[in-house]
C-alpha positions as CSV (number, residue, x, y, z in Angstrom):
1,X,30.9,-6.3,10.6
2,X,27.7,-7.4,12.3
3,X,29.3,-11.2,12.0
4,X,32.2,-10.1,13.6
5,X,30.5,-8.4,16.8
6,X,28.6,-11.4,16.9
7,X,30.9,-13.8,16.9
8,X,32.8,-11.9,19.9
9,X,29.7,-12.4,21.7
10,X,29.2,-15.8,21.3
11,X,33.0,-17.4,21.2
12,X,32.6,-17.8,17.2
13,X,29.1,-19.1,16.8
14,X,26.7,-16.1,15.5
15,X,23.6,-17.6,15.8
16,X,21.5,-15.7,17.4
17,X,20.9,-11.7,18.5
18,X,18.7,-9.8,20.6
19,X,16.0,-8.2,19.3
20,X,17.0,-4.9,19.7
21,X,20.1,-5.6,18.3
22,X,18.2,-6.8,14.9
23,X,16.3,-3.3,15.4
24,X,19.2,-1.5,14.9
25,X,20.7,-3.4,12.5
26,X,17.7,-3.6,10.1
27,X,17.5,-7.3,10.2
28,X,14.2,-8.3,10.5
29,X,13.3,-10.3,14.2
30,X,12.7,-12.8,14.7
31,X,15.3,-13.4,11.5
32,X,14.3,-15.6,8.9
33,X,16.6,-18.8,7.6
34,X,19.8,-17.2,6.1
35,X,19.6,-14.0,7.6
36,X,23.4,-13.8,8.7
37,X,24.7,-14.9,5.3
38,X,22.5,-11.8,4.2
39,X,23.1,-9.1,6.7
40,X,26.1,-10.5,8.4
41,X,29.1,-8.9,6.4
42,X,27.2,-5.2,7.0
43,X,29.4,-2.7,8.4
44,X,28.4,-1.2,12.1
45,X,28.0,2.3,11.3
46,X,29.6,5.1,14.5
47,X,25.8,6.0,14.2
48,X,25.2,2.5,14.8
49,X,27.3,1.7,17.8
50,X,25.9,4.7,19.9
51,X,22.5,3.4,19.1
52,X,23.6,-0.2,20.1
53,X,25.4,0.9,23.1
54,X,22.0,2.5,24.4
55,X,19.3,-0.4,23.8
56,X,22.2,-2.6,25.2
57,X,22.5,-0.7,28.4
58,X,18.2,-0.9,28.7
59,X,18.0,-4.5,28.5
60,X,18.4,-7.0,31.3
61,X,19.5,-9.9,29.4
62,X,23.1,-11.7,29.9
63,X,24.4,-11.8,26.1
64,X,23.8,-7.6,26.1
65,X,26.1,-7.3,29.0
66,X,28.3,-9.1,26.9
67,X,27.4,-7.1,23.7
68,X,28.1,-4.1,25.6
69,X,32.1,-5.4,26.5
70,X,32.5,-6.3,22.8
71,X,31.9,-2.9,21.8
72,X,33.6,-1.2,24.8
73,X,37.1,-3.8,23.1
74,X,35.9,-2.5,19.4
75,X,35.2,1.1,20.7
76,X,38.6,2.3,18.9
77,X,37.7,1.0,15.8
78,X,34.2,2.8,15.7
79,X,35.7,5.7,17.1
80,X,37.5,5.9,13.7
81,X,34.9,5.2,11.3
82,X,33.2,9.1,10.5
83,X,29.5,9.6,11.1
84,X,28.1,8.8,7.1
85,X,26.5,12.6,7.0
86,X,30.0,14.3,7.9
87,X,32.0,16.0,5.5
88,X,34.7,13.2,5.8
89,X,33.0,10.5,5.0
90,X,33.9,10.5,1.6
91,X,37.7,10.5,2.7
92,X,37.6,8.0,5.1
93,X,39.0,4.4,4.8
94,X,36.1,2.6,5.2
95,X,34.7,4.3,2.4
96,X,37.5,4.4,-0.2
97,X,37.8,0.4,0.6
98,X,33.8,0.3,-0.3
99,X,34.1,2.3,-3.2
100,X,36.9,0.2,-4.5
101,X,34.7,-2.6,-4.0
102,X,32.1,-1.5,-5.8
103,X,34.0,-0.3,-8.5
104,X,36.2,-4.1,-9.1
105,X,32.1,-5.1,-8.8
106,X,30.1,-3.7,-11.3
107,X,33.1,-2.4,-13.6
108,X,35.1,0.5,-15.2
109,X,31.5,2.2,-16.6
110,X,28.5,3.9,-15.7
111,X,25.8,1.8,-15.5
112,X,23.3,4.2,-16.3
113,X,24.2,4.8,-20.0
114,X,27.6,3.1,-20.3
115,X,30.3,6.3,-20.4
116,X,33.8,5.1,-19.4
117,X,36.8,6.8,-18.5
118,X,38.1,5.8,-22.6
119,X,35.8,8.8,-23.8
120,X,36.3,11.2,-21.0
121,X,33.8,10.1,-18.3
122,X,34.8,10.5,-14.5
123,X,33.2,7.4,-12.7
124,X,31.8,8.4,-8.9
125,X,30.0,5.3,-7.3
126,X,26.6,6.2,-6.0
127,X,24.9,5.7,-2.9
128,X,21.7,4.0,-4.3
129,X,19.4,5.0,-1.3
130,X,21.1,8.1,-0.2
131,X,23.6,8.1,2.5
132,X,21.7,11.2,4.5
133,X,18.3,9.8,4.0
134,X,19.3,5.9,5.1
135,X,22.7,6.3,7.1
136,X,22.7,2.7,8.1
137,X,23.1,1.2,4.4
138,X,26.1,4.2,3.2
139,X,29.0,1.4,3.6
140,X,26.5,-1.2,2.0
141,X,28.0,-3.1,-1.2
142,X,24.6,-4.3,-2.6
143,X,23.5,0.5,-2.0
144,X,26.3,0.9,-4.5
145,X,26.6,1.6,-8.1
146,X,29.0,3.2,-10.8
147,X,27.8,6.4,-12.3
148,X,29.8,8.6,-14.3
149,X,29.6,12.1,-13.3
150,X,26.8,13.2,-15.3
151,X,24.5,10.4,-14.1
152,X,25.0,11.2,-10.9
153,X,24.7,15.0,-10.8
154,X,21.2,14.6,-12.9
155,X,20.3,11.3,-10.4
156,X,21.0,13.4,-7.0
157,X,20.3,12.6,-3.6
158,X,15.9,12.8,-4.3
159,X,16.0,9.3,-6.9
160,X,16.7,6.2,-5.9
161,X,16.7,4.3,-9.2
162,X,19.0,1.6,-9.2
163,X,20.8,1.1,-12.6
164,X,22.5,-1.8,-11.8
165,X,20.0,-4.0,-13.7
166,X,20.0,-2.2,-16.6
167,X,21.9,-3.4,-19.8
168,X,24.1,-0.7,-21.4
């Protein structure tokens, strides 16, 4: 999680981050009030830790010599997370904890037109902004919603409707 990496940075007190760390993460720089309670529970993508590793190495500052020996310790655990447009994604831990997530979340229907597993439906969870198109939000709670299999085929990887507001 961003929080995580930032509090290894700073001895527990993310406060603050360089902004090309913001620029990789999608958090908006400088951040506004309450931007760690919004982005700070974000996953860092593989994609994202090679990207992070290369604006670190460019800049002169202190804290991204540090940021560059807190992902060097967490390199293991990226290592291990698939790139989000490989064929494994969908079998990787990361994902199946997500995908549980979303699924205890918005509940055991679609949210498109309300099919459950009690008539037949299969459930997938949906990548609201497509994984391929926006790697960086694929392991995203808030990019997620429950589809049944039908929804999802017909929605496909060009729409990026969110049902999640809609009432079934």
């Amino acid at each position: 999680m961003i929080k995580e990496y930032l509090n290894a940075k700073y001895g527990g007190r993310a406060t603050t981050l360089l902004a090309c760390e913001a620029k990789v993460f999608g958090i908006p720089y400088p951040p506004t009030p309450g931007w760690l309670l919004k982005y700070g529970s974000d996953e860092i993508s593989s994609n994202q830790s090679i990207e992070l590793r290369l604006v670190l190495q460019k800049s002169n500052k202190p804290s991204a010599t540090k940021g560059l020996q807190v992902l060097q310790d967490a390199w293991l655990v990226l290592q291990n997370t698939p790139d989000v447009n490989s064929k494994v994604f969908l079998a990787s831990k990361a994902w199946k904890r997500l995908r549980y997530k979303a699924l205890k979340l918005h509940g055991n229907k679609c949210q498109c037109c309300g099919a459950s597993p009690e008539i037949g439906a299969v459930l997938n969870v949906d990548h609201i902004l497509p994984r391929r198109l926006f790697p960086n939000h694929a392991l995203q709670l808030e990019n997620l919603q429950v589809l049944c299999a039908d929804c999802n085929e017909g929605k496909g990887n060009w729409d990026m409707t969110s049902f999640k507001e809609q009432v079934v």
